[in-house]
C-alpha positions in Angstrom: 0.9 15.3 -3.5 -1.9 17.4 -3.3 -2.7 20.1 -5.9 0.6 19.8 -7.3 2.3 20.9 -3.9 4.9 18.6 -4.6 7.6 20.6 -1.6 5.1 19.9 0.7 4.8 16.1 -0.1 8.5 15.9 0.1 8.9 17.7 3.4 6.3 15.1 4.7 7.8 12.4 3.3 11.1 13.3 4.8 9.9 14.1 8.1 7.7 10.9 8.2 11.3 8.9 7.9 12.7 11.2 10.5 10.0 9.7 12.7 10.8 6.3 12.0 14.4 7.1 12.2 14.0 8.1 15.7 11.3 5.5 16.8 13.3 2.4 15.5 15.4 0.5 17.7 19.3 0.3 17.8 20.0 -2.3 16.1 17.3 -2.0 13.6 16.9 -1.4 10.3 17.8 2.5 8.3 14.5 4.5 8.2 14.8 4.5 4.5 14.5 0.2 4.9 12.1 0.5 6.8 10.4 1.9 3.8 11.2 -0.2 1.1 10.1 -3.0 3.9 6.7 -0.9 4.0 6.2 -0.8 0.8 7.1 -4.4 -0.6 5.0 -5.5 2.6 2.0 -3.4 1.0 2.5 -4.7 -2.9 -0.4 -6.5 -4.3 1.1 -9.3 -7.1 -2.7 -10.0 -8.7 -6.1 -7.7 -8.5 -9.6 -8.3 -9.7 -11.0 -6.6 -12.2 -14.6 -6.9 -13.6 -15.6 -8.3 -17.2 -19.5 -8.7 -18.2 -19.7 -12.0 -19.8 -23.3 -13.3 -20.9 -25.3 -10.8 -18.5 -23.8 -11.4 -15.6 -19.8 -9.3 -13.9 -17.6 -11.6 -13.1 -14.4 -10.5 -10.4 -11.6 -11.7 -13.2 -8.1 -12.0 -11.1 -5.0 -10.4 -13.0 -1.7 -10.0 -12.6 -0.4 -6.3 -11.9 2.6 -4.6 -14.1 5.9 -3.9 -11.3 4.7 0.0 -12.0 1.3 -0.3 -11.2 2.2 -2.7 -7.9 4.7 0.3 -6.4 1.9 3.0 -7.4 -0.6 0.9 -5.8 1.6 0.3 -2.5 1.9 4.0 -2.3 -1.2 5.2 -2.5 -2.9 3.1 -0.3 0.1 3.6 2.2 -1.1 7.2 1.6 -5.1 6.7 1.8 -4.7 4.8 5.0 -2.0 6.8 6.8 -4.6 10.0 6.0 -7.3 8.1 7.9 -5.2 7.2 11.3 -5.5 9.4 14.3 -2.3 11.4 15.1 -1.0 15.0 14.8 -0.1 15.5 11.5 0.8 13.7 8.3 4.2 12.8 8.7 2.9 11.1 12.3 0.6 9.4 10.7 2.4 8.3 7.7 5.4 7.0 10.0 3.1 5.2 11.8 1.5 3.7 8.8 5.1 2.6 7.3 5.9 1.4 11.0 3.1 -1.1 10.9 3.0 -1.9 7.2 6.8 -2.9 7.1 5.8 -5.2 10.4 3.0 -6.6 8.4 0.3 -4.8 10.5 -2.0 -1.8 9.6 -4.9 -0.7 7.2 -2.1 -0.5 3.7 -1.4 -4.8 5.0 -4.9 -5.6 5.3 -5.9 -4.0 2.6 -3.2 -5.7 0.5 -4.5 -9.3 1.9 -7.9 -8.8 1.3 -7.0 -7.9 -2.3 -5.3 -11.5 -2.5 -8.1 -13.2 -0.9 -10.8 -11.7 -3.4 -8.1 -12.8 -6.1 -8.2 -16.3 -4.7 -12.0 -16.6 -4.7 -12.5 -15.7 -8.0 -9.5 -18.2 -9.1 -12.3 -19.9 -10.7 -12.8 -17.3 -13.6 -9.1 -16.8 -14.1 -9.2 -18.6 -17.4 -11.6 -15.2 -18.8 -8.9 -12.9 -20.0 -9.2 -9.0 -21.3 
């Protein structure tokens, strides 16, 4: 939602699952399955976070609250669809559920690359906030 435009959020939000509806197979999945697909696809389970201990920022791997994952999930879904190259929003945000709930897309990588930074800084897990 932009500016607080929140009919316009929800008419592209409906229209981007329209979209989906009508690009899915037969014998797939509901557009609104697709979504929760999408999203749980897109759902970081642990982040880093900095800490300054003895001079020096360390990348401190946490786990995220079940809020703060689907909040997460949905705004990068939303950053990323913004960036891609079609028409309008709810193109672009169909696409982006299309590839997310097939484990493709920027919202996917961006999820794995949040788990692999998690996973290199494994060593400084044992610093807590």
């Amino acid at each position: 939602m932009v500016d607080g435009k929140k009919s316009i959020a929800f008419r592209i939000f409906y229209d981007a699952l329209d979209i989906v509806e009508a690009k899915k197979g037969d014998n797939e999945k509901s557009s609104l399955e697709i979504w929760k697909d999408a999203l749980t696809n897109v759902m970081p389970h642990v982040e880093v976070r900095s800490r300054r201990i003895g001079g020096a920022n360390f990348q401190i791997p946490m786990p995220i609250r079940a809020d703060r994952k689907i909040s997460m999930a949905m705004k990068w879904l939303i950053k990323y669809a913004t960036a891609r190259n079609d028409k309008s929003m709810a193109q672009k945000l169909a696409a982006e559920v299309i590839a997310a709930s097939r484990e493709e897309g920027a919202a996917f990588k961006k999820k794995t690359d949040t788990h692999k930074m998690a996973e290199a800084n494994k060593a400084f897990s044992h610093f807590k906030f």
